[in-house]
Backbone as CSV, one residue per row, in Angstrom:
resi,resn,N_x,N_y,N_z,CA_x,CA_y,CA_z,C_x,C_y,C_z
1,UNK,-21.906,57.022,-3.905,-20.596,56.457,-4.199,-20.184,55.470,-3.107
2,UNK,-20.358,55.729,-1.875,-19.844,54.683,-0.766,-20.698,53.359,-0.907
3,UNK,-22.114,53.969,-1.591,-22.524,52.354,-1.274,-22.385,51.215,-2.480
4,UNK,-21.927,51.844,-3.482,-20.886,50.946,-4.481,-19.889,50.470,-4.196
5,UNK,-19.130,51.521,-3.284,-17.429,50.705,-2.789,-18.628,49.830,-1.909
6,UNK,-19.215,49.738,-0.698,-19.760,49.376,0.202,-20.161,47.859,-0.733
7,UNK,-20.415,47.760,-2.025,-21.148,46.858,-2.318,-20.325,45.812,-2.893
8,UNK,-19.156,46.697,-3.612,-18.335,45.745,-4.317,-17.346,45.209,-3.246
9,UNK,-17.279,45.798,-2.339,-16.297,44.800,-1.253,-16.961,44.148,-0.577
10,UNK,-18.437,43.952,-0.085,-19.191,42.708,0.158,-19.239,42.045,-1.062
11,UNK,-19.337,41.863,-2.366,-18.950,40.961,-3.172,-17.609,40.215,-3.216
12,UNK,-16.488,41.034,-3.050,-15.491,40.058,-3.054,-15.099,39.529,-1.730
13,UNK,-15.447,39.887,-1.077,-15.679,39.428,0.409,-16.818,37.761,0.288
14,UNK,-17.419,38.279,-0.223,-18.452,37.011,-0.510,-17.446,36.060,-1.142
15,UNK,-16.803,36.132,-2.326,-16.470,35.440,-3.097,-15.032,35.021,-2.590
16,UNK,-14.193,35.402,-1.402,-13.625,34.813,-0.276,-13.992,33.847,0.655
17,UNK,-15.379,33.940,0.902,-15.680,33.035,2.106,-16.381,31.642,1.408
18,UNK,-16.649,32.354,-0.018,-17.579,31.134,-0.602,-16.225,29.988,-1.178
19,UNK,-16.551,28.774,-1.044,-15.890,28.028,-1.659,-15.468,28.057,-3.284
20,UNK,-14.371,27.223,-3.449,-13.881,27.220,-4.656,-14.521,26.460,-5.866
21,UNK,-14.618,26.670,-6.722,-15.065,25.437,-7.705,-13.824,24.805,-8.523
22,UNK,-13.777,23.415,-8.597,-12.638,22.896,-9.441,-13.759,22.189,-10.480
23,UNK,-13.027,21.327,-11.616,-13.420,21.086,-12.637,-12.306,19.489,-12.750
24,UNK,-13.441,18.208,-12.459,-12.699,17.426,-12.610,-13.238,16.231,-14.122
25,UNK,-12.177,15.785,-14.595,-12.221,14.951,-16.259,-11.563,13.944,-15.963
26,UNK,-12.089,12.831,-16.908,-10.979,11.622,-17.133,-10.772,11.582,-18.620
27,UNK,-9.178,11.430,-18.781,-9.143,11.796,-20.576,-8.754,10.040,-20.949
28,UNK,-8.945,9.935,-22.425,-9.081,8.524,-23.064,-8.255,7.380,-22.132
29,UNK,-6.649,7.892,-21.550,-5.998,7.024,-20.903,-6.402,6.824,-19.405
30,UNK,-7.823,7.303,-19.167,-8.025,6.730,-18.060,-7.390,7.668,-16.602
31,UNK,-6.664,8.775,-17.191,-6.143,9.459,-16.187,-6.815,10.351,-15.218
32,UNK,-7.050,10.913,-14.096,-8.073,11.891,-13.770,-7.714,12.803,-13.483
33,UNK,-7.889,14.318,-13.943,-7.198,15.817,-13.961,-8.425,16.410,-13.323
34,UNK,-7.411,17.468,-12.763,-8.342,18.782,-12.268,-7.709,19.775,-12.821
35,UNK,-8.744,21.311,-12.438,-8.293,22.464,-12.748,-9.226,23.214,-12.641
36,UNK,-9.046,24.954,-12.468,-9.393,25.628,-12.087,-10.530,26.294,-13.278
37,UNK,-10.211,25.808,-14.823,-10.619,26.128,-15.541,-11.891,25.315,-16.127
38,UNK,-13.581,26.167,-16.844,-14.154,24.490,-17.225,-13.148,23.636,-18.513
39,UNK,-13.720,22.443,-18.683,-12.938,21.626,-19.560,-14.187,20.930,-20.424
40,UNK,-13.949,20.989,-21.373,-15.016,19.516,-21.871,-15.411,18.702,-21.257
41,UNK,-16.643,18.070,-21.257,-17.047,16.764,-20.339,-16.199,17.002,-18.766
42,UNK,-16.251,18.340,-18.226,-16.089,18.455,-16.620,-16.839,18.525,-15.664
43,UNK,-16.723,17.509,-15.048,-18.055,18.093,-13.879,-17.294,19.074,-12.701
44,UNK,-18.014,19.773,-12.243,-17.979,21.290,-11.219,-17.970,20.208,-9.505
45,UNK,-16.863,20.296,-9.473,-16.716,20.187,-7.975,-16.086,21.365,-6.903
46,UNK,-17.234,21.328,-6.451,-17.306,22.690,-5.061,-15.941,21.807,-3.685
47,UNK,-14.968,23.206,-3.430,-14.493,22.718,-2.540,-14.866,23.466,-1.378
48,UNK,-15.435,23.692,0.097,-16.073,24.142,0.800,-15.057,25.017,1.337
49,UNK,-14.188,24.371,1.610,-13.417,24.896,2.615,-11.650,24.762,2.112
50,UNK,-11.547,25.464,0.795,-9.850,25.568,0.429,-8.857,25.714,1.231
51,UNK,-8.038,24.945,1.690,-6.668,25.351,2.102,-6.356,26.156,1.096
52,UNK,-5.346,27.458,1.652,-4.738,28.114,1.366,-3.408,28.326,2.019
53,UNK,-2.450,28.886,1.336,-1.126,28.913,1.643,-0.554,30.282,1.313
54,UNK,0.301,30.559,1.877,0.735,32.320,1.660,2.317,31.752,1.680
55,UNK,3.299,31.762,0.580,4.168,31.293,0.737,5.303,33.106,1.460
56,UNK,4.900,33.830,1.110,5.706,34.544,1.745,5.749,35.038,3.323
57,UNK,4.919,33.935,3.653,4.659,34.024,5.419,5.859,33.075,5.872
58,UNK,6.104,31.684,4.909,7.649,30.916,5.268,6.949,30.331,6.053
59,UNK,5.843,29.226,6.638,5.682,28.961,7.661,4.476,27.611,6.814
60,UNK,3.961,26.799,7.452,3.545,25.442,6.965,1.957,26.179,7.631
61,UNK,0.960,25.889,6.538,-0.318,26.190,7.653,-0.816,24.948,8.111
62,UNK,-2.140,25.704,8.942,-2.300,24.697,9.540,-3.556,23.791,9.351
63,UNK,-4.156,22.540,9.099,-5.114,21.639,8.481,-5.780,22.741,8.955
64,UNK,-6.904,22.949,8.142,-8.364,23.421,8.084,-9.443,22.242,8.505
65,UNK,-9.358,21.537,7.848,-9.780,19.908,8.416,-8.841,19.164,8.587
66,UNK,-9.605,18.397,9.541,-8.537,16.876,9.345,-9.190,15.482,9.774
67,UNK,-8.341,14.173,9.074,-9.531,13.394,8.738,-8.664,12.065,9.903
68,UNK,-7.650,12.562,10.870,-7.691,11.766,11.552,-8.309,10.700,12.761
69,UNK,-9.286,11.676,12.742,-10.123,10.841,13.724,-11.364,11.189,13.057
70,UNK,-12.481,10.618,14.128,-13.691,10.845,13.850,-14.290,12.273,15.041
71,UNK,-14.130,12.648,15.865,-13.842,12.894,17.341,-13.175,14.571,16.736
72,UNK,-14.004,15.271,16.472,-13.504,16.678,15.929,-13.850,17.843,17.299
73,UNK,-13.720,16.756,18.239,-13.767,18.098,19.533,-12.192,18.037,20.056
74,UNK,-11.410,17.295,19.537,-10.304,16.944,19.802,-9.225,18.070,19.205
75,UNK,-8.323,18.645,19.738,-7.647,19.654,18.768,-6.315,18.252,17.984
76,UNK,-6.385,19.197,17.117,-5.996,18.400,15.463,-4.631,17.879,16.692
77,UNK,-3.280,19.134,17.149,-2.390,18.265,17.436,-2.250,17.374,18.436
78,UNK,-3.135,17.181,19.100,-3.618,15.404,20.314,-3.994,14.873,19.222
79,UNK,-4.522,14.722,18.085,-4.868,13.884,17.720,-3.698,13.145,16.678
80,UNK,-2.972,13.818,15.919,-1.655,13.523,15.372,-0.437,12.603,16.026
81,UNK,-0.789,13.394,17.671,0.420,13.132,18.345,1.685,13.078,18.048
82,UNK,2.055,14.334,17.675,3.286,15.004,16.656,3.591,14.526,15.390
83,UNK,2.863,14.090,14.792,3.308,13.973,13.107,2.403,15.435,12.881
84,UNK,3.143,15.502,11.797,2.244,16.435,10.600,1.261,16.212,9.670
85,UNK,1.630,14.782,9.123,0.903,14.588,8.301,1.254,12.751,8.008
86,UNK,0.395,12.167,7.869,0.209,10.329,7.780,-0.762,10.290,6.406
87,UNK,0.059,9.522,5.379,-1.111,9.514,4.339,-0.424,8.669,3.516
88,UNK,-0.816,7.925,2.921,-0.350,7.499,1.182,0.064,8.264,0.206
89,UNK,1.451,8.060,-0.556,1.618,9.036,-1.744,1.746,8.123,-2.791
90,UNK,1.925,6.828,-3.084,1.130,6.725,-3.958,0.702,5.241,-4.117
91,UNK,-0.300,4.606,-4.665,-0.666,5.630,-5.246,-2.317,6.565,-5.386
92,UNK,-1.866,7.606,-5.848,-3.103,8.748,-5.904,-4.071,8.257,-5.498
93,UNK,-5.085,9.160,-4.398,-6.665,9.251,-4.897,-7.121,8.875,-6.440
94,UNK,-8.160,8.252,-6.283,-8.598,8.235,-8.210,-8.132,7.564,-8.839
95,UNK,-6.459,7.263,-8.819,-5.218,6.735,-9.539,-5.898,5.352,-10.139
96,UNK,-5.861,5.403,-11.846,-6.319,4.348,-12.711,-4.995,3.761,-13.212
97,UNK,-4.770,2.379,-12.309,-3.755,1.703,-12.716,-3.607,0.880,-13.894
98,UNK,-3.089,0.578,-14.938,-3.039,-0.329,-16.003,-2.419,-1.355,-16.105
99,UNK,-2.522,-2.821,-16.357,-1.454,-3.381,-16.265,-0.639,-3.700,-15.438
100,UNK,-0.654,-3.838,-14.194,0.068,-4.032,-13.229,1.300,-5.160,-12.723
101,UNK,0.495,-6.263,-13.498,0.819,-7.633,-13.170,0.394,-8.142,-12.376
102,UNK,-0.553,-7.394,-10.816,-1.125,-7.981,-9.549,0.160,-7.331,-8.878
103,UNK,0.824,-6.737,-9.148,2.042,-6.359,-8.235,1.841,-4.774,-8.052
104,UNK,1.853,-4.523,-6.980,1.653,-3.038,-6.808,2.610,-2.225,-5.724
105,UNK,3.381,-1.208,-6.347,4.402,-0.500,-5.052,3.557,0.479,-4.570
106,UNK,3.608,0.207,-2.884,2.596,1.627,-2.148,3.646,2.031,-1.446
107,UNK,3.746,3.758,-1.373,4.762,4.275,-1.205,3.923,5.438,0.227
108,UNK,4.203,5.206,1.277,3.596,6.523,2.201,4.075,8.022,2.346
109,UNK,3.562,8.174,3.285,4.147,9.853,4.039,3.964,10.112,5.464
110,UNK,5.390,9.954,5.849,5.000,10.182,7.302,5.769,11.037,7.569
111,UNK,5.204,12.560,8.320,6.252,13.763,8.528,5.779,14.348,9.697
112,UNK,7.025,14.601,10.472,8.020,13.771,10.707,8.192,13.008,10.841
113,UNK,9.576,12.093,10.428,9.673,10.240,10.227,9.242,10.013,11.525
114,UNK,8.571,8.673,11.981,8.312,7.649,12.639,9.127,7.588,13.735
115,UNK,8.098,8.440,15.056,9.181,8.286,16.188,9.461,6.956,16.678
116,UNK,10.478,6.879,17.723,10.836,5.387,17.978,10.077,4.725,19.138
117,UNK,9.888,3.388,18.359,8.585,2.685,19.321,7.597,2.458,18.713
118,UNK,7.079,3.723,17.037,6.099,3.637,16.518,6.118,3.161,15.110
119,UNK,5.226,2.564,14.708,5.411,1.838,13.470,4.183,1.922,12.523
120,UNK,4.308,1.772,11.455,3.114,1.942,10.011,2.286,0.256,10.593
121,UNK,1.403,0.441,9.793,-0.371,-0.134,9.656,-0.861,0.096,8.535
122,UNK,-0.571,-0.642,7.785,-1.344,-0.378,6.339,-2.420,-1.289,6.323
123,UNK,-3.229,-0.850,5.808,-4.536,-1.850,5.433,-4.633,-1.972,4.087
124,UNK,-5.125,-2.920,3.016,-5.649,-3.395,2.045,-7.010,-3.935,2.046
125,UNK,-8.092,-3.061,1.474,-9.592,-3.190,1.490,-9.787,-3.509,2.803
126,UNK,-9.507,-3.301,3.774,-9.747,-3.689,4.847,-9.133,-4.377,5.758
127,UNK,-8.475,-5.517,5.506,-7.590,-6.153,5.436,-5.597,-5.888,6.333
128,UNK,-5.638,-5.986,7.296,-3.989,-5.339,7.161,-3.410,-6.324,6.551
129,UNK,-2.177,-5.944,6.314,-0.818,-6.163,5.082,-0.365,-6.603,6.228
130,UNK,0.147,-8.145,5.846,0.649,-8.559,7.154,2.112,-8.737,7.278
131,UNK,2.631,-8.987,5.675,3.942,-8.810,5.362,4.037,-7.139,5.254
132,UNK,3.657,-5.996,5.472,4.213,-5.115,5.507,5.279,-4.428,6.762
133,UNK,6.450,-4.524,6.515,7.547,-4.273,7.474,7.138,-3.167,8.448
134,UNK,7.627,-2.976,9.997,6.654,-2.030,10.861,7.148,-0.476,10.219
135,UNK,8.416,-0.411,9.901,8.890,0.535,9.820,9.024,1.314,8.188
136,UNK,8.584,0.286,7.115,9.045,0.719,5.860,7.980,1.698,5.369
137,UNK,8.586,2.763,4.637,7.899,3.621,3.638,7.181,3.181,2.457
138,UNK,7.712,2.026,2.062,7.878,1.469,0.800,7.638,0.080,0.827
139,UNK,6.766,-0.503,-0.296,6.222,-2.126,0.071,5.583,-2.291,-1.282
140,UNK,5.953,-3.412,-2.060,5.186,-4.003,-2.849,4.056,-4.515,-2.146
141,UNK,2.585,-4.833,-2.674,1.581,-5.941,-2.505,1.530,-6.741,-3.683
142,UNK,1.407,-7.569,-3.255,1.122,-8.783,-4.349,-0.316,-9.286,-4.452
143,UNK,-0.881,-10.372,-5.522,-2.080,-10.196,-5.877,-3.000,-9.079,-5.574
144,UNK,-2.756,-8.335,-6.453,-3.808,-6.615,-6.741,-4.045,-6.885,-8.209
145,UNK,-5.243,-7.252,-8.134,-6.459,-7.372,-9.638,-7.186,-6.387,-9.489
146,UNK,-7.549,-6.746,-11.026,-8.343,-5.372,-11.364,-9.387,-5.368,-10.426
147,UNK,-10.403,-4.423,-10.142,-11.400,-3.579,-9.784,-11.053,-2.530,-8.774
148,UNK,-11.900,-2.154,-7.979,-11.460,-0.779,-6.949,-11.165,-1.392,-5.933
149,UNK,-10.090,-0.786,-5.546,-9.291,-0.607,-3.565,-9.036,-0.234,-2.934
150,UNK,-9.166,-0.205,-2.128,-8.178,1.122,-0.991,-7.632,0.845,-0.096
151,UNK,-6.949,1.498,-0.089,-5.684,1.974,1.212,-5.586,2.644,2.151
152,UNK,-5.275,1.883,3.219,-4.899,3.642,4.377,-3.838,3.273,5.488
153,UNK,-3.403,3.949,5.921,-2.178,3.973,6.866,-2.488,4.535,8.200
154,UNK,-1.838,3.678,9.248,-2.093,4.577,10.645,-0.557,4.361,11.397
155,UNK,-0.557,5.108,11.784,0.744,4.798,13.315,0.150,4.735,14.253
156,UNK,1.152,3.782,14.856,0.479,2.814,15.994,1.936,3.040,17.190
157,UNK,1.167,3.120,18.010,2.894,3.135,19.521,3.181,1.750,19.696
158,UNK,4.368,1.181,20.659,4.728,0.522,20.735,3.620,-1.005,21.745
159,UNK,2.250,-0.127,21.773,1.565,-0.955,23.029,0.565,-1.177,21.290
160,UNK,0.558,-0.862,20.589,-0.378,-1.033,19.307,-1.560,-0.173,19.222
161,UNK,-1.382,1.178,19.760,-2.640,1.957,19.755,-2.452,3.024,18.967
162,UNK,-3.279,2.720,17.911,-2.918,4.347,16.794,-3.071,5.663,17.230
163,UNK,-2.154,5.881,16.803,-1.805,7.488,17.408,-1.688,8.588,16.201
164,UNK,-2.114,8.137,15.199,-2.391,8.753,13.864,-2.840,8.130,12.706
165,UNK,-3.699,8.343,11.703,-4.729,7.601,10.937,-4.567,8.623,9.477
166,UNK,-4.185,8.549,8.150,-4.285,8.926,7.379,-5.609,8.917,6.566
167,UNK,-5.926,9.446,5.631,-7.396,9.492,4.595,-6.985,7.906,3.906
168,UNK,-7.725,7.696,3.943,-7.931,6.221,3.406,-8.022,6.591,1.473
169,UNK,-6.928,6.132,0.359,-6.863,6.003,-0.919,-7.833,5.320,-1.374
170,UNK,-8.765,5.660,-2.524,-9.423,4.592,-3.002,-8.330,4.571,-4.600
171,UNK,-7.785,3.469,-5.395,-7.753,3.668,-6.342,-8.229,2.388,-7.655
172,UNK,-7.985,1.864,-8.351,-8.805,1.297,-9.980,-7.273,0.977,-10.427
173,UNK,-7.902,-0.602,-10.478,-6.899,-1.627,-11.206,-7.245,-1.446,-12.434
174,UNK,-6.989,-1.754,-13.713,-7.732,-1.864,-14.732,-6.811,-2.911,-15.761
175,UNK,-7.300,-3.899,-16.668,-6.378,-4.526,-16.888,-6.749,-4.633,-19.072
176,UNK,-6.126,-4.670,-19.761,-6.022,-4.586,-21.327,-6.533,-5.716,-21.700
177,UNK,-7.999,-5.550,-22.191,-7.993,-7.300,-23.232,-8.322,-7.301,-24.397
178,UNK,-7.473,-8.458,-25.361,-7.535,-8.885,-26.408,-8.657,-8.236,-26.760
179,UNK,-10.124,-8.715,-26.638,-11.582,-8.270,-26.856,-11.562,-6.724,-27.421
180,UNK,-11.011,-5.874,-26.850,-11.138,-4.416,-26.882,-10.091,-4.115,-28.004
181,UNK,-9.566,-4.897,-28.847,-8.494,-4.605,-29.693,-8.915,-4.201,-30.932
């Protein structure tokens, strides 16, 4: 009898440490979903290492990874230098835009706001945004055509040395033609 309990709690023990599987689709409009469940036409993406959250602990955890630097001997908060978190919200990873006009609103995340002295860095394919204001959350780009792009954001101090680096967005212009009607 013990070595059944003995066996079934190294199984779910296993199935704790082992990563998660998600299930990701793109449906007719081009949109891209996940979920925990399979789906039609889903492919199985392994996540290695799940964040998890315990909301009745009341408390924010803490990155499991983090993709601010390259330099992972560094502890995560030197490398932040008190933000929490620097990233793009939108738009999305993946995010299949339609129609745009070439005009595109990129909207960030910086938590806690932007101490003083320090200012946003956005890049476009590489590129920084040179009309992007030091301090704004919020910024149209202009000429954004279709194909793939990306985005990423850093804070920078007042001498211009980033002091935090978000995951770089890739996302898909896509534009409607006559032809396909």
């Amino acid at each position: 009898m013990r070595t059944i309990v003995l066996i079934c709690l190294m199984m779910v023990a296993g199935s704790l440490v082992a990563g998660t599987t998600l299930y990701r689709w793109v449906d007719e409009q081009g949109r891209v979903h996940y979920s925990d469940t399979p789906q039609a036409d889903a492919a199985a993406v392994e996540i290695a290492n799940p964040m998890t959250f315990d909301a009745s602990a009341g408390i924010r955890p803490e990155p499991q990874t983090d993709t601010t630097s390259t330099d992972r001997r560094t502890p995560a908060k030197e490398r932040f230098a008190g933000y929490d978190s620097v990233g793009i919200s939108a738009p999305a990873e993946e995010q299949v835009l339609w129609n745009i006009g070439a005009v595109l609103t990129v909207t960030l995340s910086v938590r806690p706001a932007l101490r003083p002295g320090h200012s946003v860095r956005v890049t476009y394919d590489g590129t920084p945004v040179a009309d992007w204001p030091n301090t704004a959350i919020t910024h149209q780009l202009r000429d954004v055509y279709r194909g793939t792009h990306v985005l990423s954001v850093s804070v920078v101090d007042a001498g211009g040395t980033e002091v935090a680096t978000g995951q770089p967005v890739t996302f898909y212009v896509k534009q409607s033609s006559i032809l396909n009607r």
